[in-house]
C-alpha positions in Angstrom: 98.7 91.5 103.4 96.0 92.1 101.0 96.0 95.6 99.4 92.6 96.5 101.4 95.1 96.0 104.5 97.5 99.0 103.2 94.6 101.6 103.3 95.8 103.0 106.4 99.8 102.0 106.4 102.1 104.8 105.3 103.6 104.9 101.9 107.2 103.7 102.1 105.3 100.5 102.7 103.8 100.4 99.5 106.7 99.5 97.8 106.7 95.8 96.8 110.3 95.5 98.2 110.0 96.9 101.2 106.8 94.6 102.0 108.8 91.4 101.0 111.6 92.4 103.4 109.4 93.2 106.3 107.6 90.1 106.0 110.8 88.4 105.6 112.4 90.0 108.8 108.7 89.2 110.5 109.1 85.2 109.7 112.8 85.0 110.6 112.0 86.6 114.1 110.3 82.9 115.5 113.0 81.1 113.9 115.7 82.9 115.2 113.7 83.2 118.7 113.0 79.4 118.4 116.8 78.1 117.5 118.2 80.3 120.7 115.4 78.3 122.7 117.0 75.0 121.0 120.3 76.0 122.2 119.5 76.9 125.7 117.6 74.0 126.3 119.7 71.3 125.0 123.1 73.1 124.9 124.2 72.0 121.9 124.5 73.8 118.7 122.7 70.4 116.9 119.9 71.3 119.2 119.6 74.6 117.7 119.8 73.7 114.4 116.5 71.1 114.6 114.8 74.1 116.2 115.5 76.1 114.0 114.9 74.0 111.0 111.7 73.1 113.2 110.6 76.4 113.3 111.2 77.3 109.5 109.1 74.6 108.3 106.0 75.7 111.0 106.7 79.2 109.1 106.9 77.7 105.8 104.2 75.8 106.2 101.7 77.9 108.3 103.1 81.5 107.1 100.4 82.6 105.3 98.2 81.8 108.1 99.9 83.4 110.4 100.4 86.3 108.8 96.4 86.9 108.3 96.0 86.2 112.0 98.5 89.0 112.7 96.7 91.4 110.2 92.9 90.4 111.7 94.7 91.4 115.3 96.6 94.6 114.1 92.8 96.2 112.2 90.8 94.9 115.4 93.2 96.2 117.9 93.6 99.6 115.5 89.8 99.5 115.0 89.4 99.3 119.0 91.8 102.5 119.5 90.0 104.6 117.0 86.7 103.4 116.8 85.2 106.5 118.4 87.3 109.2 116.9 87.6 108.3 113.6 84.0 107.5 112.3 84.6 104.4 110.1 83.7 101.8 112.5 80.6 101.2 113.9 79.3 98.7 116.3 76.0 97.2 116.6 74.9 93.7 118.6 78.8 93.8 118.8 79.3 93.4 115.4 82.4 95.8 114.1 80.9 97.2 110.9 83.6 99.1 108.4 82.0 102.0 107.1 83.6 104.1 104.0 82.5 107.7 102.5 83.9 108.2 99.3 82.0 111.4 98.9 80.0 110.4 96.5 78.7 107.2 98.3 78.9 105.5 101.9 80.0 101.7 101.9 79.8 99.3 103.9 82.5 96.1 104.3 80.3 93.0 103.7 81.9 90.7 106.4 79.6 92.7 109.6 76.7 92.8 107.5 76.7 88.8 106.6 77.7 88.2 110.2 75.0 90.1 111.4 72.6 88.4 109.1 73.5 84.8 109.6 75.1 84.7 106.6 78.9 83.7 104.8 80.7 86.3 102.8 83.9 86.9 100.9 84.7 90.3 102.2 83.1 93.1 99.8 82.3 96.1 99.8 78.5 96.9 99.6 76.8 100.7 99.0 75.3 101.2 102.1 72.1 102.5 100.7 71.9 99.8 98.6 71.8 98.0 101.4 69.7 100.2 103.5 67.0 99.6 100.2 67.6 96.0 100.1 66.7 94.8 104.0 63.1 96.9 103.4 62.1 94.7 100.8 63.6 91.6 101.3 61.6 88.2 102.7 61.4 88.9 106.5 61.8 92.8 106.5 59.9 92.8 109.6 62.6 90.6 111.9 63.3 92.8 114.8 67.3 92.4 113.9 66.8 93.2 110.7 64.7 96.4 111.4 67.2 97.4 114.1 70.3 97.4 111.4 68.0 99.3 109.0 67.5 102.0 111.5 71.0 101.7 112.6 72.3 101.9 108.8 70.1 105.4 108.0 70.2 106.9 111.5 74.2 106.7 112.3 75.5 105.7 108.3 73.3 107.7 105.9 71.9 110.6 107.7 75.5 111.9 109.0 76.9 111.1 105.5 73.6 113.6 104.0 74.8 116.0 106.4 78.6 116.1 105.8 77.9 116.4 101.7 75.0 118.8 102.6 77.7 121.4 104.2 
């Protein structure tokens, strides 16, 4: 879990400890489930054991893999259940943009923007009215996908954000 990831987790998870052991209990959970499979299906303990030992390595191996593939599900399925009451995600061409208001500035998670621009990304954070800015002046301005995320960005990012600090 990256530390962007614990934005929305509560705090006891914060704790460095507390992470390790979660993802600890997460990894042993396949092997255990894994080594009882062994056992059933060749009913032997030896069977189990290879599973087992099986299974650690994949975990081992392909951990850290599997533990971003869990994350991605967790914030899409979380972003699915709150995307219309909360306000931070938007959707446009079915592209999940990540939208935050700090108060001073709105900002916008670079991965939907470069996805919706054709283009690869590392996963920043970009002021959207930098952005906003950037798309009217930049080499084909005029590209009906790229006017349609300008208008989207000021009518449903910047405008509402005006308002909000305008109260």
């Amino acid at each position: 879990m990256s530390d962007a990831d614990l934005d929305d987790d509560p705090l006891w998870l914060r704790s460095p400890f507390k992470r390790s052991l979660l993802r600890g209990s997460v990894q042993l959970l396949p092997v255990l489930g894994v080594g009882a499979l062994g056992r059933l299906s060749s009913g032997s303990w030896w069977g189990a054991l290879f599973a087992a030992l099986l299974a650690a390595g994949l975990v081992a191996v392909a951990g850290g893999h599997i533990e971003r593939a869990l994350g991605r599900l967790a914030r899409s399925l979380r972003e699915q259940g709150w995307r219309e009451r909360e306000g931070r995600h938007f959707s446009i061409n079915g592209v999940s943009l990540q939208v935050h208001d700090d108060g001073r500035r709105v900002w916008l998670h670079e991965t939907g923007l470069r996805r919706l621009l054709g283009l690869r990304g590392t996963g920043l954070w970009l002021d959207a009215a930098a952005v906003h800015r950037f798309i009217g002046q930049a080499p084909g301005r005029l590209d009906p996908p790229r006017l349609r995320l300008r208008s989207f960005i000021d009518r449903e990012i910047l405008q509402p954000a005006e308002r909000r600090r305008g109260r």
